[in-house]
N, C-alpha and C positions, 0 to 999 in steps of 0.2 A: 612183855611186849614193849617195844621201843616207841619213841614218839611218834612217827613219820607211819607205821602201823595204827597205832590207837586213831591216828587223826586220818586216815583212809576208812578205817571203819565208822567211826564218829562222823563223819561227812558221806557216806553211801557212794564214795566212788567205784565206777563201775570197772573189771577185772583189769579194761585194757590201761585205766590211766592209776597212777602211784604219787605218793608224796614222795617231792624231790628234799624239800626240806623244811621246814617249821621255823618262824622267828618271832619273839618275842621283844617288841620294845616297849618297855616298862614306862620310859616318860612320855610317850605318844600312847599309852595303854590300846595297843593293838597288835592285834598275835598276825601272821601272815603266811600261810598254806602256799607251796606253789606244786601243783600240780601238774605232773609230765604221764610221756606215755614212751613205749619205748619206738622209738626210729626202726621204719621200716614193713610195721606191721597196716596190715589191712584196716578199712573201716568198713562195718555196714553202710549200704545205702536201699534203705527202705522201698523206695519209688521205682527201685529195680528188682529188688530182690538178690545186689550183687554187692560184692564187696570191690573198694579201689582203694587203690594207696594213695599217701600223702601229695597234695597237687601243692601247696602252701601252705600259712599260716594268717590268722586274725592275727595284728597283732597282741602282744601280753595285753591282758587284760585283768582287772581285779575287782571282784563281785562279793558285796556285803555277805557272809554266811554267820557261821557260828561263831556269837559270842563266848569266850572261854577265858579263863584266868582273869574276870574283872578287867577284862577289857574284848575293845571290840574283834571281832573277826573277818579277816578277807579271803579268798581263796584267789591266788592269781593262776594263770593259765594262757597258753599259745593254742588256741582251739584250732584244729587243724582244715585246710578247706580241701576238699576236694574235686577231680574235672570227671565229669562225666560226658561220655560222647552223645549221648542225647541231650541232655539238660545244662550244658555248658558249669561254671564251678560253681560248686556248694559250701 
């Protein structure tokens, strides 16, 4: 199993999004997860019961997770926003 594997399952990412790639810098002791998903694809929306595509992005963003290898851990991420015709974006 490769790194970018071990650390989607060691982080419970869900099928739609993948590790893009994994870094480690040793004098900043902090490992850095970035998190993509692939272009294109649909998102649930709950409140409807329907799925839409990509309207935007949060921009990158980077959230304390799991520490590993003696030092800390971040997962960054472009969390995707969505328009919905009722509910304006999500």
């Amino acid at each position: 199993m490769e790194n970018r594997e071990l650390y989607r399952h060691v982080l419970e990412l869900e099928k739609a999004w993948q590790v893009g790639r994994a870094q480690l810098d040793v004098r900043q002791e902090r490992v850095d997860i970035w998190a993509v998903y692939e272009e294109g694809q649909s998102w649930s929306y709950p409140e409807r019961g329907i799925n839409l595509s990509v309207y935007d992005h949060v921009p990158g963003l980077a959230w304390p997770r799991l520490d590993t290898c003696q030092s800390k851990g971040f997962i960054d991420a472009r969390i995707p926003k969505m328009e919905c015709p009722t509910h304006e974006v999500r």
